[in-house]
C-alpha positions in Angstrom: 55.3 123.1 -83.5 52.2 123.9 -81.9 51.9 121.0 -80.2 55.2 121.3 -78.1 54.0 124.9 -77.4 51.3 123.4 -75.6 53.4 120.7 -74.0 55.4 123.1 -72.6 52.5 125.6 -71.4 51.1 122.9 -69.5 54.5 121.4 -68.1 54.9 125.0 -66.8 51.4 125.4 -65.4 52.4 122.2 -63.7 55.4 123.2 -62.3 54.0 126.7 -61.1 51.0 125.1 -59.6 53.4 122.4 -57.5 55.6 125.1 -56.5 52.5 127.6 -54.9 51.0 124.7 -53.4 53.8 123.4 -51.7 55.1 127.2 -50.6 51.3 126.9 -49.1 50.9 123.6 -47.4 55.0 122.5 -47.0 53.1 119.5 -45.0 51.8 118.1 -48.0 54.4 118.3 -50.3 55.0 114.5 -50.5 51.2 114.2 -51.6 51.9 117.0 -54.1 54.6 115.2 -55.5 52.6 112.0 -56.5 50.1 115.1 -57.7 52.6 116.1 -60.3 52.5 112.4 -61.9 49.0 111.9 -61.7 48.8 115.6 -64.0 51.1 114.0 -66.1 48.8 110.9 -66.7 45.9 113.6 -67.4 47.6 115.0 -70.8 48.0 111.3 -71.9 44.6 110.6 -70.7 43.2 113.6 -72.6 45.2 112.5 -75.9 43.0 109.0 -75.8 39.5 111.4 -75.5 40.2 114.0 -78.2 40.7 111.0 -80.9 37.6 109.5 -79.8 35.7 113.2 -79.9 38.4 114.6 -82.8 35.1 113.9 -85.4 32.2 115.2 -83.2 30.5 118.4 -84.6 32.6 121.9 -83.0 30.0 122.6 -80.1 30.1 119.0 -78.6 33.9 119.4 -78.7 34.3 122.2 -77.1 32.1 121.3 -74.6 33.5 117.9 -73.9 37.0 119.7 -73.9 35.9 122.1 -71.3 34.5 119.4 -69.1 37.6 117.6 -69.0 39.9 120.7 -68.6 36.9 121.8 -66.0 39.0 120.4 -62.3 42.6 121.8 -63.3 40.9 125.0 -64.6 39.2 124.8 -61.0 42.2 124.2 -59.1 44.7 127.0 -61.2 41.7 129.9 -60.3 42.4 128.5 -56.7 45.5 128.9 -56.6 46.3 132.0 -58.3 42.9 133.5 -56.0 44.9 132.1 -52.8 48.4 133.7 -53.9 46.3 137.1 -54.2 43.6 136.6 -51.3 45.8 134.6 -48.0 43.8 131.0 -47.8 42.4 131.9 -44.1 40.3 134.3 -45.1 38.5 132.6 -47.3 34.8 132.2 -47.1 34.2 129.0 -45.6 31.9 127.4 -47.9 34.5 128.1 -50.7 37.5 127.1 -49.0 36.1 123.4 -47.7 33.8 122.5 -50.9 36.3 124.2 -53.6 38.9 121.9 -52.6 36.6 118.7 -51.9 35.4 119.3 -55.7 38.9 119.4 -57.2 39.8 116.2 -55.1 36.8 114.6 -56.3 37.1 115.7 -59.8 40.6 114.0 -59.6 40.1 110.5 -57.9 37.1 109.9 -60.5 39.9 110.7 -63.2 42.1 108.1 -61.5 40.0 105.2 -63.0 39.9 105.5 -66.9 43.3 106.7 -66.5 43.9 103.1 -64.8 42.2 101.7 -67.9 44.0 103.2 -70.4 47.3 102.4 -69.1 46.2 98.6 -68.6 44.8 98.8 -72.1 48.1 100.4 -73.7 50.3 97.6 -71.5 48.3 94.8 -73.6 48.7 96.3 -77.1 52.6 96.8 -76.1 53.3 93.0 -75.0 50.9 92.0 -78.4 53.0 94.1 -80.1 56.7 92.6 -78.2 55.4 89.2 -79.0 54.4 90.0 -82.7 58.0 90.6 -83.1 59.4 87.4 -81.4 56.9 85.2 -82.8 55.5 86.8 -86.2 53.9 83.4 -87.5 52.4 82.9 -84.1 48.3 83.7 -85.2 47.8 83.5 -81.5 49.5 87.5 -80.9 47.6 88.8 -83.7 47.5 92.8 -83.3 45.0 94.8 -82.3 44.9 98.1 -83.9 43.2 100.2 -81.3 42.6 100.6 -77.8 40.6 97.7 -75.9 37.4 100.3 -76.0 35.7 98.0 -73.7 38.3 98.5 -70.9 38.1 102.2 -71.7 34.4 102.2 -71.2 34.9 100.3 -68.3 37.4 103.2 -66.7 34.7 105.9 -67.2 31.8 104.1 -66.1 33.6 103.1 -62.8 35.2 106.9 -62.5 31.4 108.4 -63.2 30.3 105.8 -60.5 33.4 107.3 -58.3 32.3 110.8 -59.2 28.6 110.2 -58.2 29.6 108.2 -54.8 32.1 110.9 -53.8 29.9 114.0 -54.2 26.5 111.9 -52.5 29.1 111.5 -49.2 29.3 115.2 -49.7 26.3 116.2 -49.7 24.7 113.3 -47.4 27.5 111.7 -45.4 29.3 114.4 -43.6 27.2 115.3 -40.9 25.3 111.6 -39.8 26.6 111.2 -36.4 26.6 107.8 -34.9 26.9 107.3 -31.5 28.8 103.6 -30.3 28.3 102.6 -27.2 30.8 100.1 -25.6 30.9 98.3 -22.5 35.0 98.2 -21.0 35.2 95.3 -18.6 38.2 96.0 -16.4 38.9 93.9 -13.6 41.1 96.0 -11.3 38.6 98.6 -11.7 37.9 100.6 -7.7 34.3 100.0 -7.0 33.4 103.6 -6.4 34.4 103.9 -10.6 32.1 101.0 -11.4 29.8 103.0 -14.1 32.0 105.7 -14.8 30.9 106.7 -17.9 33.1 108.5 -20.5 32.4 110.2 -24.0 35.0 110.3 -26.9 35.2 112.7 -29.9 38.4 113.5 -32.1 39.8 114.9 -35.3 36.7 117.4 -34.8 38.6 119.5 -37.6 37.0 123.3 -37.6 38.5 124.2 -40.7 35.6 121.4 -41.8 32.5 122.9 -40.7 30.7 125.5 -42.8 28.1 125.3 -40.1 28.0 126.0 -36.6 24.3 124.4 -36.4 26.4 121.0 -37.9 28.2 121.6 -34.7 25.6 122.4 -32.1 23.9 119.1 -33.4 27.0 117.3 -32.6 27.5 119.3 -29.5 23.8 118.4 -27.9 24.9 114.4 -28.8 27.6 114.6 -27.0 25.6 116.4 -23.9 22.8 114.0 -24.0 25.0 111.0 -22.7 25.3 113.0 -19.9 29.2 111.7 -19.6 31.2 111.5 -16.5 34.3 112.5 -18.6 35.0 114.1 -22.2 38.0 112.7 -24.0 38.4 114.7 -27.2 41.5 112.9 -28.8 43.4 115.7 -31.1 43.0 117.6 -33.9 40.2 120.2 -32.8 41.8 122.3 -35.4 42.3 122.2 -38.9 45.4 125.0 -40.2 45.3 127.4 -37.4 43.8 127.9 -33.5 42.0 130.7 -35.8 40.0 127.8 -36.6 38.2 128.1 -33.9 37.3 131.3 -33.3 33.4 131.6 -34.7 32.8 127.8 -33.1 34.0 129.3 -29.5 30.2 129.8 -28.0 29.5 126.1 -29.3 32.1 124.4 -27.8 31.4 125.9 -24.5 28.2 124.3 -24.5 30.4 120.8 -23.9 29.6 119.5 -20.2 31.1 116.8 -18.2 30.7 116.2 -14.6 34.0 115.5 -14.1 35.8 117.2 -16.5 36.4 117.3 -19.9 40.4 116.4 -21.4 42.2 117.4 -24.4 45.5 116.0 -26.1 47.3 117.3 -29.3 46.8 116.1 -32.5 49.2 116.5 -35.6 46.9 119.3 -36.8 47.1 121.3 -33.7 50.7 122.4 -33.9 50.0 124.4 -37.3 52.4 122.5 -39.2 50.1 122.6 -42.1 50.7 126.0 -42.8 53.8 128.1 -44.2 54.1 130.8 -41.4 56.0 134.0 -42.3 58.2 133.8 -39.1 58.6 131.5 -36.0 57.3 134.4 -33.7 54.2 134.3 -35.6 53.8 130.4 -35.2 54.5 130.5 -31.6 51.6 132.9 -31.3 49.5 130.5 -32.4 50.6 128.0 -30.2 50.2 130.6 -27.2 46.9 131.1 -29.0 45.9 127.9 -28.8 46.6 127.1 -24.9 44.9 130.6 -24.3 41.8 129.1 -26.1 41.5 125.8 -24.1 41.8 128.2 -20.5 38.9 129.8 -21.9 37.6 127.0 -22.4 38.1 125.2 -19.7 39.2 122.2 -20.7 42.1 120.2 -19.6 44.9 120.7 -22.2 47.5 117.3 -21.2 50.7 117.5 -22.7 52.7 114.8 -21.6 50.8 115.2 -18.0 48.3 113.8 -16.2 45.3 114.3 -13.6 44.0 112.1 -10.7 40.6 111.5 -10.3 39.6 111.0 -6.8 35.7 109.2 -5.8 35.8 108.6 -2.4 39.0 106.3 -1.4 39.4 105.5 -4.6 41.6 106.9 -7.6 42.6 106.3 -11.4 45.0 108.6 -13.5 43.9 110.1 -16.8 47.4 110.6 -19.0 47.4 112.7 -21.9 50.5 113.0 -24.0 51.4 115.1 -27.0 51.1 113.5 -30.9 53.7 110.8 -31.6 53.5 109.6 -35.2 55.4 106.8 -36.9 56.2 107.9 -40.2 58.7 111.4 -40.4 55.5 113.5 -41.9 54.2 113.6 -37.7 55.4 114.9 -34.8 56.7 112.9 -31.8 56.2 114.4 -29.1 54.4 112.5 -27.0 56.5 111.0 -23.9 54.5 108.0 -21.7 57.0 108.1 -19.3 57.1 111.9 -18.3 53.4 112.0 -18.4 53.5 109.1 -15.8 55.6 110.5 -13.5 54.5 110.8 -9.5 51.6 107.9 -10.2 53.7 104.4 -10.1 50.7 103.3 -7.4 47.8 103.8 -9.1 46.2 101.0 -10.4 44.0 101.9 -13.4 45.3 104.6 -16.2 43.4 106.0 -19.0 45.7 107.3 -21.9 45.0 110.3 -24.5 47.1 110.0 -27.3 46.1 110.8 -30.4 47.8 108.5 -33.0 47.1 104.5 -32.6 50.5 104.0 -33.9 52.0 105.4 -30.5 50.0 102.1 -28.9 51.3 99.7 -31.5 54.8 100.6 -31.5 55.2 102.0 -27.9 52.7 102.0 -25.3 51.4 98.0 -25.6 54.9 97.0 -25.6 56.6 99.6 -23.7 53.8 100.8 -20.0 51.9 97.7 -20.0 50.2 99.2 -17.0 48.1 101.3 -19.4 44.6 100.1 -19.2 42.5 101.8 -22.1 44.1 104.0 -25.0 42.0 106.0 -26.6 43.1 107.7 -30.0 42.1 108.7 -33.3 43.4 110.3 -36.1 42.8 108.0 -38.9 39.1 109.2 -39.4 38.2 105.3 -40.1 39.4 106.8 -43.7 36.1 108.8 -44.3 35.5 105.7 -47.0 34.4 102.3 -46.6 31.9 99.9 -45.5 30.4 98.7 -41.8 28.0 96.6 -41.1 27.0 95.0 -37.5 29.9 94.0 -36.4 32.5 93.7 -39.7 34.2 96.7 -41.1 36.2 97.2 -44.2 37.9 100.6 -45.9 40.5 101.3 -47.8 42.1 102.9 -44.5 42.6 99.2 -43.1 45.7 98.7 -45.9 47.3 101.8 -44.6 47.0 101.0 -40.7 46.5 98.4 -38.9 44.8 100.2 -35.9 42.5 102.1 -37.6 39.2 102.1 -36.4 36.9 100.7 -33.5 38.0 98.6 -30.1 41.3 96.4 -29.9 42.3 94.0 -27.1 45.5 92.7 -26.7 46.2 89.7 -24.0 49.5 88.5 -23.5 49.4 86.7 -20.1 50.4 89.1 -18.2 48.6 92.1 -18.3 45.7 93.3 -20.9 45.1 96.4 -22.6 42.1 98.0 -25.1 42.8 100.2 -27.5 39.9 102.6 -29.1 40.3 104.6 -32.3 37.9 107.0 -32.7 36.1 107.6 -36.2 36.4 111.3 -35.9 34.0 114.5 -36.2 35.5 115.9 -38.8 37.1 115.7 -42.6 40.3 116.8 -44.1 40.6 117.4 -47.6 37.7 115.3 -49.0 34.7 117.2 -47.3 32.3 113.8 -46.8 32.0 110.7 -45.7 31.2 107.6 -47.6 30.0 104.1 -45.4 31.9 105.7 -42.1 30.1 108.0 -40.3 31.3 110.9 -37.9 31.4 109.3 -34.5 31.0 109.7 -30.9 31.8 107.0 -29.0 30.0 106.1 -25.3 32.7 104.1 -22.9 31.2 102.6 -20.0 34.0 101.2 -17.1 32.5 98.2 -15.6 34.1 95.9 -13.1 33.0 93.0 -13.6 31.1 90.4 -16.4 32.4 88.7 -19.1 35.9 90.0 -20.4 37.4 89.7 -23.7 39.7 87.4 -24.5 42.1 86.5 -27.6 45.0 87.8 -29.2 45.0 91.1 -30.5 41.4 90.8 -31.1 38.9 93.3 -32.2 35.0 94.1 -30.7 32.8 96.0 -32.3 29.4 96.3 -30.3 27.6 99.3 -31.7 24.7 100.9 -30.7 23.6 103.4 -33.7 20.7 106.3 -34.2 
């Protein structure tokens, strides 16, 4: 009897915590659905630990019971501290590095839990093939659990555990600057050396630091670029966001300008607003805050840039996502309208799935995309010029410089590592990135299908 009471305690818990979150963050309530599983999978994984601990003296049980329980325990005083205290005004250290712990806490589970299953799987088909073929010595029984491949799952989810909270504590905040070369033939002469600056998916909401950001800031001013092209996402829940990071972004300088397009964070989606009016506020908030600024905000628009006789057309467009979870936006066409003639155009857009599926097939007369977004998945591994992350079996475009060639015209595409985090507050292997484009006319080109360069300069 007890132990259904307890079954149905935590179902409920379960279902209360699913509910708040997803009244909090309606965004994410895909995610939060394979969330509800994965708890699930916790009681069965914590029925496999308390028979290996059921004969351990009181104290060690207790402990190693509390240890377990510690992330959902974590994430329930969240939750019930949000429903009473609005998640905004949260201190900031609390509200980035509460939530990174409880992730962390969660993906190291994900491994013994892995094990288990695997380890249960092979006792079932031993046991199925027992009963077809009882004389068979070969499907002899096992009586427990593999413990090996149990071992196994909690040495690889403390490794995990370790990793994670080390990109935490280390990884967030080592910039990297890139510096690539763009050969474009067409390119006016008096444009030869234009030198442009990238950032993207900066993410306020992620900083619990405005010196983090300075340091970031003073990179960026050191290139000394011609152009800024910040590529979406400046903000994390709100244009509130922004607010104590105001004086640092001013700092920003470009000679000739410094260009903004939206990302799928910037229209507040993420967020469960108490009215519309209230949400178009902080829309109106937001295009207040780039005025102030000073920045170009291009939504489906576009500027000329004029050097002498010579002009090319920076287009920025609003976020166009391929899956139903983003917004689209983001219109090439309307965004082109009044420059037909002009030769070489830049394009803003802030998804690389808006080049794959629409702009490289769809304005071949775009030059260079630039775009972020994916954050080159905050995890995974680069070295000279090969890169690998787990972000690579999600998207195809997903991080550093793409070419495509098809006879008849030729156009790059850039995704931008990002600034910033979401969620997970670190990076592990893939460093925060700002990204140094200089336009050259001539010199060797690059050619292939759909091929990728990666010619990085780091410090």
């Amino acid at each position: 009897m007890k132990r259904f009471l307890y079954a149905f305690l935590y179902a409920l818990l379960v279902v209360v915590l699913f509910l708040i979150l997803r009244e909090f963050f309606p965004k994410n309530a895909e995610f939060l659905r394979y969330f509800l599983f994965f708890l699930l999978f916790d009681v069965y994984l914590w029925w496999s630990v308390k028979g290996s601990i059921i004969n351990k003296n009181p104290f060690i049980r207790g402990l190693l019971a509390l240890l377990y329980w510690l992330p959902l325990g974590l994430l329930t005083g969240l939750v019930v501290y949000g429903y009473l205290h609005s998640f905004l005004h949260w201190n900031l250290f609390l509200r980035i590095y509460s939530q990174s712990l409880v992730l962390t806490f969660f993906i190291a589970k994900v491994f013994p839990i892995f094990t288990l299953l695997l380890s249960d799987l092979i006792r079932w088909l031993e046991v199925s093939f027992h009963l077809i073929f009882p004389e068979n010595p070969r499907w002899t029984l096992h009586p427990v659990r593999i413990k090996g491949l149990l071992n196994l799952g909690w040495i690889l989810g403390g490794i995990t555990f370790i990793l994670l909270l080390a990109g935490s504590i280390y990884g967030q905040f080592r910039f990297k600057t890139t510096k690539i070369d763009l050969i474009i033939n067409e390119l006016p002469a008096s444009f030869d050396g234009l030198r442009i600056v990238q950032v993207s998916d900066v993410h306020l909401g992620s900083w619990s630091s405005e010196k983090r950001l300075r340091d970031a800031v003073l990179r960026v001013n050191d290139e000394k670029p011609d152009l800024l092209f910040i590529t979406g996402d400046l903000f994390t829940f709100c244009t509130a966001d922004g607010d104590r990071y105001f004086k640092v972004l001013k700092m920003l300088r470009a000679k000739e300008g410094i260009y903004y397009v939206m990302g799928n964070h910037d229209y507040g989606d993420y967020l469960n607003w108490k009215d519309t009016l209230v949400k178009r506020k902080n829309m109106t908030d937001l295009e207040q805050f780039f005025k102030m600024l000073k920045w170009n905000l291009l939504r489906n628009d576009h500027q000329i840039l004029h050097r002498r006789n010579d002009s090319i057309a920076v287009i920025g467009v609003e976020n166009w996502g391929i899956t139903k979870r983003f917004q689209r936006f983001g219109d090439v066409g309307m965004a082109q309208k009044g420059i037909e003639k002009i030769k070489i155009k830049l394009l803003l857009t802030h998804d690389p799935t808006h080049w794959e599926y629409i702009v490289s097939k769809q304005f071949k007369d775009i030059d260079v995309t630039f775009s972020g977004h994916t954050h080159g998945g905050q995890i995974g591994f680069e070295w000279k010029e090969f890169r690998w992350g787990p972000a690579l079996l999600m998207q195809k475009y997903w991080c550093g410089l793409y070419k495509t060639n098809d006879g008849t015209s030729s156009q790059y595409l850039y995704v931008n590592q990002g600034l910033g985090t979401v969620a997970y507050a670190g990076r592990i292997g893939i460093d925060p990135e700002i990204t140094v484009f200089t336009l050259k006319k001539s010199g060797a080109g690059v050619s292939g299908n759909i091929e990728k360069i990666c010619k990085l300069t780091q410090y």
